[in-house]
N, C-alpha and C positions, 0 to 999 in steps of 0.2 A: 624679329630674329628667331628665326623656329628653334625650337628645344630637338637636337635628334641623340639618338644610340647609336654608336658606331662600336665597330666587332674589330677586329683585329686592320691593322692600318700598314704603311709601310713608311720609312722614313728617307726623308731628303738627304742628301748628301751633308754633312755637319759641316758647320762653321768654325774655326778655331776657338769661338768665343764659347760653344756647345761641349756642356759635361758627357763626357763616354759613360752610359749606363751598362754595366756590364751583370749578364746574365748567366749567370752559373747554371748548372745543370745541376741540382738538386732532388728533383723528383725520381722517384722509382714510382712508376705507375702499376697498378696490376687490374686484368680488364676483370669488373666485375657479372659481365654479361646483362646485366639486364639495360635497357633503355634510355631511363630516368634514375638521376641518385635516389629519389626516394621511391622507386619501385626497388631499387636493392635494397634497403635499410628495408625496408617491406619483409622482403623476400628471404630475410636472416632469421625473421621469427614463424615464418611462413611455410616455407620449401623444404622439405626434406633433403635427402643428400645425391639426388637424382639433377643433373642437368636442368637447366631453368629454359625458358620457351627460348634467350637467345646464346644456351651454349654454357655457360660456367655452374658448377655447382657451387655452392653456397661453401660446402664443407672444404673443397679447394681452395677458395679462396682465401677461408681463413687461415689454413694451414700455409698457405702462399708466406701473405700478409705477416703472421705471426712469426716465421723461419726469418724473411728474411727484416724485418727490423730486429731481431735478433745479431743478424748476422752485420748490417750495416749502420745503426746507430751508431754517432750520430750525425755521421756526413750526410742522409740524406734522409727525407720524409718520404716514405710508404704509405701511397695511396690508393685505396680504391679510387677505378673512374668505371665509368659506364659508355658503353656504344655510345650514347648522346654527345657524352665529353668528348670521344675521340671522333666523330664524325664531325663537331660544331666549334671546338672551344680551339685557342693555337698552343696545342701542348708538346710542340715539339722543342720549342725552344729552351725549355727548359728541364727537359726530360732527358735523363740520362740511362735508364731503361725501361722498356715498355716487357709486363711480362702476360702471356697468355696461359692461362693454368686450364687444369682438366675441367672436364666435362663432355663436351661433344661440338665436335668441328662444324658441324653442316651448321650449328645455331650461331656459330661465330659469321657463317657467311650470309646468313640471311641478314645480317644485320651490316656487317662490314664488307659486301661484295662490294667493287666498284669505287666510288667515293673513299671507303674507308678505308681498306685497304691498299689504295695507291697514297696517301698519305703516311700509311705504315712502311710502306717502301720506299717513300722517298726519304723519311726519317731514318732511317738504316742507312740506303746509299749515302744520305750526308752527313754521317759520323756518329747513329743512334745505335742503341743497340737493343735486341728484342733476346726476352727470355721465352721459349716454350715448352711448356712441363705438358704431358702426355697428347691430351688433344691440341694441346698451345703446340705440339711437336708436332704433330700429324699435318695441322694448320698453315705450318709455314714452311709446308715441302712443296714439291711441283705438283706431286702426284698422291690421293691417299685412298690403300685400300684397306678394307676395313670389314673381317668375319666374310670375305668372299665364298658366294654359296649358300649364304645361312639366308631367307627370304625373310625371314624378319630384325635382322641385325644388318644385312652386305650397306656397305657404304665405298662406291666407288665410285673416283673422278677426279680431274684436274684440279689445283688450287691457284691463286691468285700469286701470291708473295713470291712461294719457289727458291726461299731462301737456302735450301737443300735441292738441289739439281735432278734430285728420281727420285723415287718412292718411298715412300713410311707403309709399312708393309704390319697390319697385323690383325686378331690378338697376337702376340710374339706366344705370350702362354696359352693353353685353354681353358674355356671354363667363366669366361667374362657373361656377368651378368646385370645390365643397368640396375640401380637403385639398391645397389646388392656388396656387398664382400666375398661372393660366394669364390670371384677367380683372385681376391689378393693373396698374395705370395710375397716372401722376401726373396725376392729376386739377385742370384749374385753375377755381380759386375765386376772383372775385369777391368784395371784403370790401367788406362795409356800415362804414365807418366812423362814421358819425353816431350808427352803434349799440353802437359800443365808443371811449367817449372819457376812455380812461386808456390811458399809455403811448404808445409808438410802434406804431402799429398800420397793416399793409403796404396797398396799397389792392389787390395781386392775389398770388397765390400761387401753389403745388402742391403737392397734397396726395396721399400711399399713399391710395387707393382699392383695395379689391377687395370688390364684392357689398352696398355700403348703397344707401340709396335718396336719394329726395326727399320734401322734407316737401310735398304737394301743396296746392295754393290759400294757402300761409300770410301772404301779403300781407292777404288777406280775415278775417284773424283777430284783426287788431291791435285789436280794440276788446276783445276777448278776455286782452289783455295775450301778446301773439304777436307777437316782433320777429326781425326777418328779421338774422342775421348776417355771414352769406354766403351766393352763388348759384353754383352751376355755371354757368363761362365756354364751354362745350362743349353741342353737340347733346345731348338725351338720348333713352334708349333707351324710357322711359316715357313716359307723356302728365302733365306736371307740375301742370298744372292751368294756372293764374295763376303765373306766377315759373319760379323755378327754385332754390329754397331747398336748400342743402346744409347749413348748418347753423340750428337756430335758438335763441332765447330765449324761451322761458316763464315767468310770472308765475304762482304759484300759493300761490295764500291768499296767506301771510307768505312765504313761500321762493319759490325760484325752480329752474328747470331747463335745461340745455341739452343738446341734442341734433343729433346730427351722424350724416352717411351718410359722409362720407370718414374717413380716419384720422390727424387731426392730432398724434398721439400719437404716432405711428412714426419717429423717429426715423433719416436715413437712413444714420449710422453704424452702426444693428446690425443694415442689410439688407446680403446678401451678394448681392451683382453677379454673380457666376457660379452662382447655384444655380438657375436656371431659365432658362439658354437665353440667347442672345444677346439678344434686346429688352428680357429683365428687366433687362442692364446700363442701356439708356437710360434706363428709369424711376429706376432708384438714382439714375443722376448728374442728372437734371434733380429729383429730390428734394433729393439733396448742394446744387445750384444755390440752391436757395429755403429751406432751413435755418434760417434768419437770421428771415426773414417767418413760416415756420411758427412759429419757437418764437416771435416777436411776440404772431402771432393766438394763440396758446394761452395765456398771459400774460392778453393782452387778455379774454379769455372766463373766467378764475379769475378777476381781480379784476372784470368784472361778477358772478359769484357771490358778491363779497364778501372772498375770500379774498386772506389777506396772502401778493402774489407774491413773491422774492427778488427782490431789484434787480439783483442776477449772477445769472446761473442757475451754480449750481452743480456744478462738474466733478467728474468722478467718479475719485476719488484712488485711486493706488497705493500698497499696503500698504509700511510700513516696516521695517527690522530690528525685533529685540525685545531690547534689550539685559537682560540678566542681570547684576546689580551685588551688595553685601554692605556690609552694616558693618562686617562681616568678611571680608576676604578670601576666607576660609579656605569659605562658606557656598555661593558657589556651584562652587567648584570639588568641594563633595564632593554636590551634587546632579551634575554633569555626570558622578562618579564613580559613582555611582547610575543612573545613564542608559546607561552604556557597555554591557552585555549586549543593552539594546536597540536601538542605533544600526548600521545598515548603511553600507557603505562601497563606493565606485564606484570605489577607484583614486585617485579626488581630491576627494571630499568625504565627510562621514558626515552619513547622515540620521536622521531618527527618524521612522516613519512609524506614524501613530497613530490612531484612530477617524475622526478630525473631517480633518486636517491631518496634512501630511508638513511638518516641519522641517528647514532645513539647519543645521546645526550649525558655530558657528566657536570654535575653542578662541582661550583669552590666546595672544598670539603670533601667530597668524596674519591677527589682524585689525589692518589701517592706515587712514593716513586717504585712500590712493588707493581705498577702498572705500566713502568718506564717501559720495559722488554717487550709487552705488546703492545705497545706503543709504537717503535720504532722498526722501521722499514725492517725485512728479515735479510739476514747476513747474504749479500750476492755473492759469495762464494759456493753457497749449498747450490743443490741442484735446481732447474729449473719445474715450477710448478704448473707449467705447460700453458693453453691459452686459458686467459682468465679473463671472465666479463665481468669487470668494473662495476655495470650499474646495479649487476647483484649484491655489490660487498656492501657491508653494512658501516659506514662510516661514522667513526669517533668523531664528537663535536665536543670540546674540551671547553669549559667556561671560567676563566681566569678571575681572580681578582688581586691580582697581585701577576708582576711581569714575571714572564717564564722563563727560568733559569737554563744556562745554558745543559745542564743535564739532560732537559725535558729535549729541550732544541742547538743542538751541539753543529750544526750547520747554518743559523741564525741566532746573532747575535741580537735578542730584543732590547738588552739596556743600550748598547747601540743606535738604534734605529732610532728609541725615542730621545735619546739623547741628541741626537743630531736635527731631529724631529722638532723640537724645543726650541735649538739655537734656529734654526729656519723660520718656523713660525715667527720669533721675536724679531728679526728683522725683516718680514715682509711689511709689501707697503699697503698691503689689502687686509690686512690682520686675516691672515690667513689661520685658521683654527681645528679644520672641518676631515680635511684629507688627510687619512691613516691616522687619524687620532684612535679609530676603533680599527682592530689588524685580527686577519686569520690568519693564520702561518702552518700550513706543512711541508715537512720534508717530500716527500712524496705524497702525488695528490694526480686525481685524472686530468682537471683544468681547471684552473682556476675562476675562469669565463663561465663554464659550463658550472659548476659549482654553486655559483649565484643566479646564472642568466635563466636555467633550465626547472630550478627550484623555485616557484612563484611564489609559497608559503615563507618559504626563508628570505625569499627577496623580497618582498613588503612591507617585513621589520627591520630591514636593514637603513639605517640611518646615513646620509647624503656624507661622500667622502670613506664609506667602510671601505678597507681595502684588502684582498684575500690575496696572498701572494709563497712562494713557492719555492722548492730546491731543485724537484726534480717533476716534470710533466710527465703523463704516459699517454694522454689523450690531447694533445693540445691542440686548438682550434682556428685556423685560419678562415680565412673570407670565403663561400664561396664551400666548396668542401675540401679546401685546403687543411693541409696537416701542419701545425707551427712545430718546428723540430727545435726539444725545450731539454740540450744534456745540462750539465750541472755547470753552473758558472754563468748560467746566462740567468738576468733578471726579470722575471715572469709575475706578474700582477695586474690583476682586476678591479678595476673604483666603478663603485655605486654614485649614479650622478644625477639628485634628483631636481630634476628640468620644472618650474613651475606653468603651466600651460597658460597663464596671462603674459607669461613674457614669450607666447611661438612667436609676436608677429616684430615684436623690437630686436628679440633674439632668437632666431629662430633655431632650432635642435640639431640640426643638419650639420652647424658649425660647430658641433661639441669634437666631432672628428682630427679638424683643425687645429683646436685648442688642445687635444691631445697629445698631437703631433708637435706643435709648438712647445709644448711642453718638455716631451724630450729631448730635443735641439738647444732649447735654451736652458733645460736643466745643465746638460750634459757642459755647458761651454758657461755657466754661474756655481760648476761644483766646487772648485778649488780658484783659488790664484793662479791663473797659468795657464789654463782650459779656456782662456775666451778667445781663440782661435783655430778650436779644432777644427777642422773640415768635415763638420756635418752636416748637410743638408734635405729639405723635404723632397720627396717626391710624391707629385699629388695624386692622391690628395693625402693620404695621409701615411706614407712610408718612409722611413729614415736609409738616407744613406749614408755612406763615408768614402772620402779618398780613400783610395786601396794603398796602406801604409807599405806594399810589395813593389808596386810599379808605379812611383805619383809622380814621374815625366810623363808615362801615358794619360795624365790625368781621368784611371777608368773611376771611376765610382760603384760600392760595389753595398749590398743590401744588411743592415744590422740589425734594423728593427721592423718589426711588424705591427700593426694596431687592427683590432678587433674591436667592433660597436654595435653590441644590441641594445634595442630599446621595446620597454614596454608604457603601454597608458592604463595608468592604475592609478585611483583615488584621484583624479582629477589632475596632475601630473604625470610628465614623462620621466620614464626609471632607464637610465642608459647603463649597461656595464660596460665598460670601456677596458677592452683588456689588452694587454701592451707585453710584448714579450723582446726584449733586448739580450744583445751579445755586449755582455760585460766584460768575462774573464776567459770564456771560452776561446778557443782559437776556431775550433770547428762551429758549424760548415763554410762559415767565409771567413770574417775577420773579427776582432773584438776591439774594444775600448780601452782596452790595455795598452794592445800594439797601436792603437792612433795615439795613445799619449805617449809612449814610449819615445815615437816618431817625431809628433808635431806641437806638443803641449810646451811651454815656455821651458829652456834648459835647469834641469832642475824638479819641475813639479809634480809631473809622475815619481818621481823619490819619495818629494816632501807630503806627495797628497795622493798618495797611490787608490786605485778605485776600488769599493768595499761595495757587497750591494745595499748594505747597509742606509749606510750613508748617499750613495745614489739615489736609490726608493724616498727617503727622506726630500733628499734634495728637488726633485722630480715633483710628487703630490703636491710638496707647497708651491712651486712655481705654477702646476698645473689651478691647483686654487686658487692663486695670484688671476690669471689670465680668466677664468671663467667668472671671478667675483667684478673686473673689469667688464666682463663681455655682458653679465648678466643687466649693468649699469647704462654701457653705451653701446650695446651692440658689436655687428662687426665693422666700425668705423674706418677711417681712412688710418690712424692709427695703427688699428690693428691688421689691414693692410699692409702696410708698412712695413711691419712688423715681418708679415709673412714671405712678402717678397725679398726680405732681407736674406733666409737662406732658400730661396725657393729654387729648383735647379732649371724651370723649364721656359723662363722669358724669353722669348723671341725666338722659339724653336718652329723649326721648320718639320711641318710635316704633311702627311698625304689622305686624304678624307675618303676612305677606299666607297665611304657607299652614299656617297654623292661626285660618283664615276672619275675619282681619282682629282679631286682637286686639291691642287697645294694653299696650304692657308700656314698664318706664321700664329703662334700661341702669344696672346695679349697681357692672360691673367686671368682671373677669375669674375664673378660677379659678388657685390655684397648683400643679394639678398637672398639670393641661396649656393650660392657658391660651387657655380657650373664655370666651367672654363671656356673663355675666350678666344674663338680662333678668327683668325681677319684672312678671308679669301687673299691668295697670291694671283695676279695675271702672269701677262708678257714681261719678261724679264724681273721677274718676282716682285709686280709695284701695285701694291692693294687697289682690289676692284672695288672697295666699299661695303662688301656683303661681311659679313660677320652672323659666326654660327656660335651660338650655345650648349656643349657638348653635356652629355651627362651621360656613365656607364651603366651598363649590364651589371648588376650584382656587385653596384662600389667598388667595381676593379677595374683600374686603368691602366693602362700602359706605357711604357717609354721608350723601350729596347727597339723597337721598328718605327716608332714615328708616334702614333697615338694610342689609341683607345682599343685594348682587346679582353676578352672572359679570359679569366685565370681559373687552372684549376685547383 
């Protein structure tokens, strides 16, 4: 039975007995021009602020990236993808905008002529929607010209997409110069408001320009499904046709598109005033001036694509201490004892400086509460302190010997947790001891994953069951280079799980994944009285779902929790961080825990046993140590088997094996020695031919929404 990969698959017609896996649209992508993810990650400490060999600049992108998680937290995750993801991976499904930011068009086509771009447009015609900011605007007109006449700037020629029916006509200004600010300007825009009538929408603005154009004659297009957004209030350097269109609105098929020559995305807290000359100050401050209206009009232009805007936009938080606490006293002070050959010392602080992050370090004793203030997140009211790279900040590592009061941590309750922490432990049937008996806790924090997984110093003293967990994400990490989207309410935490390497071949590591998953499922329906029939189930391999407590005669099933697994081999053991991010209390981006107990929990026990994450966390790690102290004993027996196909959602699902030339095969289960899924060829009138395939994915991500197995991004 060969082991094969299979990419994205399509699904058989379902059986009434078959859960609806329903697929929200959550991503906002943004292209980040280069090839490969990690030629972009490359290319961030690399590239100056000049277009990269396929078309985006760096600086674009972040500016992109940064506006709009501001603007859309926390309905949806903002991701960078790269040409490779949009050429190979199936990200239309769950994409609900693709955005194309500056830099230079021709490098978008070298890469996306053909193949990638008829995927771009057929994502549009079938109800996508695509953002283009300057050359993302040029991009996805019919036609773009570009410095015509100049022999070493003219860029003229037809495009692919055509989402604008004639030409992007420009510089609109003069004075454009690659790698340069020499032609930015704050450009004032004229807003059509008749054509944006949601929100408070500004009637004039100013907007970063440097080198987009005009959409030429686009008045003349409206029968076309062609509406004019905004015009340029200013002379232009172009012959504009009819108008003076600087941004516009497209209808296409089902979806829609907008495109723009200025840069409403720029933000003019993360331009700097002095890096170009004395006139570039007056463009900053006459942007700082119109702030207000910019971020209006950009608002206004998401929700005509549809998209659910924030009602705040969203400040961009400073990280918090990371308090280090114990059941025992005694647990973090002999990790900090563990750490001392690695800590440096200035005279008057000790650090620990580590792959990912430099930590400061505060021993018991030195820490008070006239340190409470910087301590804690900075008031999201004040203004925003524009983009901020994380793995520069120097992070507080707080060493407890004694539980931290709610002053310290006023969004976690610690006598809570181990309180709850305690009653679990005592009535497990595995003397469960291990998981969250040692707790990090920040309110804000970048990941919790990434915190432990990325810091190899810090993770090697970390003792089997430490658990780092969280209020608020800024970085959070899914599979793959998935963004785990982590607002407040949702329960986010990472467990250190160390794997002894004489048990790979009785219990092999691969199943720690399972056992995670397990974990959440059975926590969630062993937390209260009342709860052992909520409707949550796995999807493999290791994703939670739930009845969508909106529509459960459709019976869709819709996504609440995510699970995260790195592993390293250190000291002769494997060190797995397992990190698990659930919708507790949130309502956004799909559903939470709340609303399924509200719903489906025995009448009464949502009242009596309303969900804390507290107490959740607690409930969770011990079941999770339950199952792994079994697993580490027997394996993954039939048992535990059992076990998993009790809520598993995908037995005897029908689906279609796209690259073994479309055969149908029906899903059997799994196998128990590494825990690859069983599919059993379909013949004539779907009656097993006997062949049975071994399925295992691309980057631990599989599929369901079409049938089987596809790359997520």
């Amino acid at each position: 039975r060969p082991i094969i990969s299979l990419r994205q698959s399509t699904m058989a017609t379902p059986t009434g007995n078959e859960a609806n896996l329903t697929a929200k649209r959550l991503n906002v992508l943004v292209y980040s021009g280069s090839l490969t993810h990690s030629a972009w990650q490359l290319s961030r400490f690399l590239t100056d602020n000049g277009p990269t060999g396929t078309g985006t600049t760096v600086d674009s992108v972040r500016h992109c990236v940064y506006t709009l998680r501001r603007l859309l937290a926390p309905h949806y995750a903002v991701t960078p993808v790269t040409g490779d993801m949009l050429l190979k991976e199936p990200w239309t499904a769950t994409c609900a905008l693709l955005v194309i930011p500056g830099g230079a068009d021709l490098g978008y086509g070298r890469t996306l002529n053909g193949a990638g771009n008829r995927r771009i447009a057929q994502f549009v015609r079938r109800g996508g929607k695509y953002l283009g900011l300057c050359a993302g605007g040029y991009y996805g007109c019919k036609r773009c010209e570009f410095e015509v006449g100049d022999k070493t700037m003219e860029v003229v020629g037809d495009r692919e997409l055509g989402f604008f029916p004639g030409t992007c006509r420009g510089g609109a200004f003069p004075g454009f110069v690659y790698h340069s600010e020499a032609g930015a300007r704050a450009a004032g825009l004229d807003v059509s408001k008749e054509a944006l009538s949601v929100g408070v929408v500004p009637t004039h603005f100013r907007s970063y320009y440097n080198g987009g154009g005009v959409f030429v004659d686009a008045p003349l297009f409206k029968d076309k499904g062609v509406e004019v957004l905004a015009n340029y209030s200013e002379n232009l350097n172009v012959d504009p046709g009819e108008g003076a269109a600087a941004v516009v609105y497209c209808k296409v098929g089902d979806g829609a598109a907008i495109l723009t020559g200025p840069h409403p995305e720029f933000a003019a807290v993360n331009l700097d005033p002095k890096a170009n000359g004395p006139g570039y100050k007056d463009v900053v401050d006459a942007l700082t001036a119109d702030d207000k209206e910019r971020t209006d009009f950009l608002k206004a232009c998401l929700s005509k694509l549809g998209l659910n805007v924030a009602q705040d936009t969203t400040a961009v938080p400073s990280l918090s201490s990371l308090h280090v606490s114990g059941l025992d006293a005694e647990g973090p002070l002999e990790i900090l004892s563990l750490l001392a050959p690695a800590l440096t010392n200035d005279n008057k602080n000790e650090y620990l400086k580590d792959e990912n992050d430099t930590f400061r370090i505060e021993r018991p004793g030195t820490w008070n509460l006239n340190d409470l203030e910087e301590s804690l997140p900075s008031d999201p009211s004040k203004p925003s302190d524009g983009i901020i790279d994380y793995k520069e900040v120097i992070k507080r590592l707080v060493f407890h010997d004694d539980v931290p009061s709610s002053k310290l941590t006023p969004y976690f309750n610690h006598h809570a947790f181990y309180a709850n922490l305690r009653q679990y432990q005592y009535e497990s049937r595995e003397g469960a001891s291990e998981f969250g008996s040692n707790l990090m806790y920040g309110e804000v924090v970048t990941s919790t994953n990434t915190i432990m997984e990325k810091n190899t110093q810090l993770l090697r003293q970390l003792p089997h069951g430490f658990t780092a967990t969280a209020t608020v994400q800024v970085a959070g990490r899914g599979r793959g280079s998935n963004v785990w989207i982590s607002p407040a309410g949702s329960l986010i935490f990472s467990t250190v799980v160390r794997h002894p390497i004489e048990k790979i071949q009785s219990a092999p590591v691969v199943f720690i994944q399972y056992l995670s998953a397990m974990a959440v499922v059975k926590g969630i329906k062993s937390y209260a009285k009342g709860y052992e029939n909520m409707p949550v189930k796995l999807k493999w391999p290791n994703d939670i779902y739930a009845l969508d407590p909106e529509d459960p005669e459709q019976k869709r099933y819709t996504k609440i929790c995510g699970i995260l697994i790195n592993s390293h081999f250190m000291s002769n053991e494997y060190i797995s961080v397992v990190g698990i991010g659930l919708n507790a209390t949130n309502a956004s981006p799909t559903t939470a825990l709340t609303a399924l107990a509200a719903r489906y929990a025995s009448p009464g026990a949502a009242a009596a046993s309303p969900v804390t994450l507290e107490k959740l966390l607690a409930r969770i790690l011990t079941t999770f140590e339950d199952l792994y102290t079994r697993f580490l004993r027997t394996g993954f027996d039939h048992g535990f088997e059992a076990m998993y196909y009790e809520d598993w959602l995908h037995m005897h699902q029908i689906v279609t094996l796209e690259e073994e030339g479309g055969a149908r095969a029906r899903i059997q289960g799994i196998t128990r020695d590494y825990g690859l899924l069983l599919a059993e060829e379909l013949g004539l009138n779907d009656r097993p031919t006997g062949r049975v395939w071994q399925l295992q994915s691309d980057s631990n991500s599989f599929d369901f929404f079409r049938g089987l197995v596809k790359r997520k991004i």
